[in-house]
C-alpha positions in Angstrom: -59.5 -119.9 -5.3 -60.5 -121.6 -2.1 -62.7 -120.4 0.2 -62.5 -120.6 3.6 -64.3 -119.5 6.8 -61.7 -118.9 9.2 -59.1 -121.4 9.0 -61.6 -124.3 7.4 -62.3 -124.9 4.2 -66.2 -124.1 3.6 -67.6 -126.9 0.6 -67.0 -126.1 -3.1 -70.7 -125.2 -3.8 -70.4 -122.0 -1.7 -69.9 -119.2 -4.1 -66.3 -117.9 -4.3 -66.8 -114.6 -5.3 -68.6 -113.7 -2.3 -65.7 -113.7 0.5 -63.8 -111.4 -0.9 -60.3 -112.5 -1.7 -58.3 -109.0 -1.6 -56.2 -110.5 -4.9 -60.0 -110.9 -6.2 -61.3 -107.4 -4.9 -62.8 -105.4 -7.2 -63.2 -108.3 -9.6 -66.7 -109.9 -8.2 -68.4 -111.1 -10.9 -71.6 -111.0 -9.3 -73.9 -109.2 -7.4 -74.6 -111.9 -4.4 -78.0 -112.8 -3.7 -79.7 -114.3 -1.1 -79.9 -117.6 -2.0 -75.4 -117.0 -2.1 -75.7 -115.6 1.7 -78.0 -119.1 2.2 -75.2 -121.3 0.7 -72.5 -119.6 3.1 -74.5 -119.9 6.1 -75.1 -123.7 5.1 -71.6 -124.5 4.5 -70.6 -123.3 8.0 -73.3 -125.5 9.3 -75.2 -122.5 10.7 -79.0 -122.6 10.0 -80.5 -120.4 7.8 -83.0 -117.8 9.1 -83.7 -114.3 7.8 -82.0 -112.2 10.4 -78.3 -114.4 9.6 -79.0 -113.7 6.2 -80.1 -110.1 6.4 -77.4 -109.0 8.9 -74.7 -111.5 6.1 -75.9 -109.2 3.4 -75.3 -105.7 5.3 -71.9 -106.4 6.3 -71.2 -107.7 2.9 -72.7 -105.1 1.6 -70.8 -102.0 4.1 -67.6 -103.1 4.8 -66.2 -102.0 8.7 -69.7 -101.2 9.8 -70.4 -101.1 13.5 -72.9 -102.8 15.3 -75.5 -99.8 15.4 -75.5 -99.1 11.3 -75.9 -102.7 11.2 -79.0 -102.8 13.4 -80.2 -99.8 11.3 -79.9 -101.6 7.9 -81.2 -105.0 8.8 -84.5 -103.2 10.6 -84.6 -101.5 6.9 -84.9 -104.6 5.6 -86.5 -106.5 8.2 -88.4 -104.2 10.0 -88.8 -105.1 13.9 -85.6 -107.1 14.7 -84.1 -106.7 18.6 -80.2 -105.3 19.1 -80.0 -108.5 20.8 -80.8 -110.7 17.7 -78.0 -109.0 15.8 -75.9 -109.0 18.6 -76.1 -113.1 18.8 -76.3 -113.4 14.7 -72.7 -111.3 14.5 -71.4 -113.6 17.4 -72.3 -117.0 15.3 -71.3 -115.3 12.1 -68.0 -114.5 13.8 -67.4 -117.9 15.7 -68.0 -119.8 12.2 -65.5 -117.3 10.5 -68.1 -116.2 7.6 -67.1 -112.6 9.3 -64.3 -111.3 10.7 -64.8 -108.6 13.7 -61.9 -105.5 14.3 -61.8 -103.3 17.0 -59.5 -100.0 16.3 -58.2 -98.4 19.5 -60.4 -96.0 20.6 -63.4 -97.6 17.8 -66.6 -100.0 18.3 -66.1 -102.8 17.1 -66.6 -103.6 13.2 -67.7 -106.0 10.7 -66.6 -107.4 7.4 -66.9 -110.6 5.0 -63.8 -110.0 3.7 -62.5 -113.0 6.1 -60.3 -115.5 2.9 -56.9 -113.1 2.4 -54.2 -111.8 4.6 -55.3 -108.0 5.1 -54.5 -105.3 7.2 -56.8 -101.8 8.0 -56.0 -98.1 7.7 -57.9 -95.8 10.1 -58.5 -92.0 10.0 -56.9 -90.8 13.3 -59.4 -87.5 12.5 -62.7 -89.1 11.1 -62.6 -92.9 12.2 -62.5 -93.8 8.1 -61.4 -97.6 7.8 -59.8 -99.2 4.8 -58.3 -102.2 3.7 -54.7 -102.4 2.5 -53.4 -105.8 1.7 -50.5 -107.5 3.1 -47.0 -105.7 1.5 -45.3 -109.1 1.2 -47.8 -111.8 0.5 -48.6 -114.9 1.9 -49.1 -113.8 5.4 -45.2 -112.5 5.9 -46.8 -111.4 9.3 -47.5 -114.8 10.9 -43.5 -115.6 11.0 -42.6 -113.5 14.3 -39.4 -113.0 15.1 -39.7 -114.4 18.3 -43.2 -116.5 19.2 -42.0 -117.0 23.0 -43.5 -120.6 22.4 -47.2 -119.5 21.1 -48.4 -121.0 17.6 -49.3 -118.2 15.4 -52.2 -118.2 13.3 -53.3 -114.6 13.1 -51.9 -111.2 12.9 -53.8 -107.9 13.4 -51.8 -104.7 11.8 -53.7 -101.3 12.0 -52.2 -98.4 10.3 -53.0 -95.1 11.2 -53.0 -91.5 9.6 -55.1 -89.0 7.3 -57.4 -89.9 5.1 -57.1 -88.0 1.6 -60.3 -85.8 2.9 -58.8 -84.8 6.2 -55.8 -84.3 4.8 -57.0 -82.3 2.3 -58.1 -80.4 5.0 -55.8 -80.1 7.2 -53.1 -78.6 4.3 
């Protein structure tokens, strides 16, 4: 598998089992450590501190998280780190494609590492629940618009939206 961050290729000694390939998903092999999230940040050329590592592990390790839980997980591990330190460490995290940010209608934005597949997201129109569902044809069927009115393509961004099984549950 390789491994990318974004569209480029991050260096072979970054550990592949970390972005999370959604063929792959479930599948990890490993428990990532620290010294993984210090490889990633390296091969991206981003320096390594503790609040890029710290706020690399949380979204790893919670999936769609917004800014706020994110705050509240890296202070857990951190202690004393400012809003505006994660703030700028999801910025450079994003910009070097080591995470990918969405942003639901009517949602904060959100976080994940799962940046090296095609996906797509499901959202709870009652409690805000976010899932991934992967791509229904493959190889990013998405990218070939019908009509690209002259723009090159090189992302698509499909949110579906319904019930989750627990609000629907509910709502039977």
């Amino acid at each position: 598998m390789t491994v990318t961050a974004g569209n480029r290729p991050i260096g072979s000694s970054v550990p592949s089992r970390i972005l999370i390939d959604s063929r792959f998903c479930g599948r990890l092999r490993a428990v990532p450590t620290a010294t993984d999230f210090e490889q990633l940040l390296r091969g991206a050329s981003l320096r390594v501190t503790r609040p890029r590592v710290a706020v690399l592990s949380v979204v790893h390790d919670h999936p769609h998280a917004d800014t706020d839980s994110i705050i509240g997980l890296v202070r857990g591990e951190l202690g004393d780190v400012s809003h505006q330190a994660v703030y700028d460490v999801l910025r450079a995290l994003t910009a070097s494609g080591l995470v990918r940010r969405i942003q639901p209608m009517g949602s904060v934005a959100r976080y994940e590492t799962r940046v090296a597949d095609n996906h797509h997201h499901v959202v709870c129109r009652s409690c805000g629940a976010i899932a991934d569902v992967d791509c229904a044809v493959g190889e990013a069927p998405c990218l070939a618009a019908s009509d690209d009115n002259g723009f090159v393509i090189d992302e698509a961004e499909i949110i579906y939206w319904g019930l989750c099984p627990g609000c629907s549950a509910v709502s039977s």
